[in-house]
C-alpha positions in Angstrom: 172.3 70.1 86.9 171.0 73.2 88.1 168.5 75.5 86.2 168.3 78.9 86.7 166.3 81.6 84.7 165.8 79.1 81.8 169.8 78.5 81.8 171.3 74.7 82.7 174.5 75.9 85.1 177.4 73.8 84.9 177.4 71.1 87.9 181.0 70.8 88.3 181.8 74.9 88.9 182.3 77.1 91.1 179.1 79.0 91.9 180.3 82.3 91.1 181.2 81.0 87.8 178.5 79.4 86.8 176.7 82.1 87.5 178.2 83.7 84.7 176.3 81.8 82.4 173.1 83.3 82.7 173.1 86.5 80.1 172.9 89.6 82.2 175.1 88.4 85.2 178.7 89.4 85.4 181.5 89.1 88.0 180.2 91.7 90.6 176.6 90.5 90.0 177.1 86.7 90.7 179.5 87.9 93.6 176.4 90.1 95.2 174.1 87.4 94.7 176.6 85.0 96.6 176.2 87.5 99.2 173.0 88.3 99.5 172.2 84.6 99.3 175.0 83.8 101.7 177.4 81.1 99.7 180.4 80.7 100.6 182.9 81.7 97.3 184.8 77.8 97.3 181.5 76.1 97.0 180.7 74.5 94.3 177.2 74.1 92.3 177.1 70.0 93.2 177.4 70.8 96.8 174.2 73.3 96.4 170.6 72.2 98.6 168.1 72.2 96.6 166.9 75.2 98.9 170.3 77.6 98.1 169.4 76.8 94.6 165.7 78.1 95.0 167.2 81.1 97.1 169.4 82.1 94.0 166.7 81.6 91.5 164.0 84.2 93.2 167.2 86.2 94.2 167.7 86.9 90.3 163.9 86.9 89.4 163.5 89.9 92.2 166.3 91.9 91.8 167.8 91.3 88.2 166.6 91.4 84.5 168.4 88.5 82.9 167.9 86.3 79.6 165.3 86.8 77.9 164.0 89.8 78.9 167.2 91.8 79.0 167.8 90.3 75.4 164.4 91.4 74.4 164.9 95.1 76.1 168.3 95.5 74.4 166.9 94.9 71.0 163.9 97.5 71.8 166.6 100.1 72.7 168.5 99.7 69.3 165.5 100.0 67.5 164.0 102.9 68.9 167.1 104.6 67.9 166.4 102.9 64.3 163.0 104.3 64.4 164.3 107.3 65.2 166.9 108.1 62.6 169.6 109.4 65.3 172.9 108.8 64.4 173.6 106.2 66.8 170.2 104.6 65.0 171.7 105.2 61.8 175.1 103.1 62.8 173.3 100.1 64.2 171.1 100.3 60.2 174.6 100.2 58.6 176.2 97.7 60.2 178.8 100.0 61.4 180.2 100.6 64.5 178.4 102.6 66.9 180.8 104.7 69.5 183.0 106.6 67.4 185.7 103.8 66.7 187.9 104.2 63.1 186.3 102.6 59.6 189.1 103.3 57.4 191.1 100.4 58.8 189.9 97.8 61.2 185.8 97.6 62.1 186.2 93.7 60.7 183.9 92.8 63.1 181.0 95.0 62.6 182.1 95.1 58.7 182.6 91.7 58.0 184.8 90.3 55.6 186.7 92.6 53.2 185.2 92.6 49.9 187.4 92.8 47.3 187.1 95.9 44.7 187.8 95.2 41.0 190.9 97.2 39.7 192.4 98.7 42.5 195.7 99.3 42.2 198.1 98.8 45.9 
């Protein structure tokens, strides 16, 4: 099994795939890494060298912000905008959504579960 930026890749994968394990790396990312690495796209991550694998891992650590760090910059970015008091800020306080979606109906997700109100009439 193959570890790369703290994440244990499946074995049994495709590359590109398992690539997409690793927070912060998408399609296009783990198809650009391929690349710059230069894997083919049917290999799979139990036909690796133990040198491709050390290629990809300073591949991501040079070029990318993945994990941990992206995790940990995403959550300064929100709460900046906490701090200061914006309206986006305000939204991510509230639990509500963010970009400009409907509230009346729908917003479950951000919500949660609807909480029933006593003596309301349909």
């Amino acid at each position: 099994m193959a570890r790369i930026a703290g994440v244990n890749i499946p074995t049994n994968k495709r590359v590109e795939v398992a690539l997409q394990y690793i927070h912060g790396i998408g399609a296009k990312r783990a198809k650009d890494i391929m690349g710059k690495v230069g894997i083919d796209e049917a290999r799979r991550v139990n036909q690796l060298t133990d040198q491709e694998v050390l290629q990809i891992r300073e591949t991501i650590d040079r070029d990318y912000t993945v994990e941990g760090d992206l995790r940990r910059e995403v959550a300064v970015n929100i709460k900046r905008l906490m701090d200061l008091a914006c309206y986006r800020g305000l939204r991510h306080r509230k639990g509500l959504p963010v970009r400009g979606q409907r509230t009346h109906t729908n917003a479950r997700t951000r919500k949660g579960p609807a909480k029933p109100i006593a003596g309301k009439k349909k």
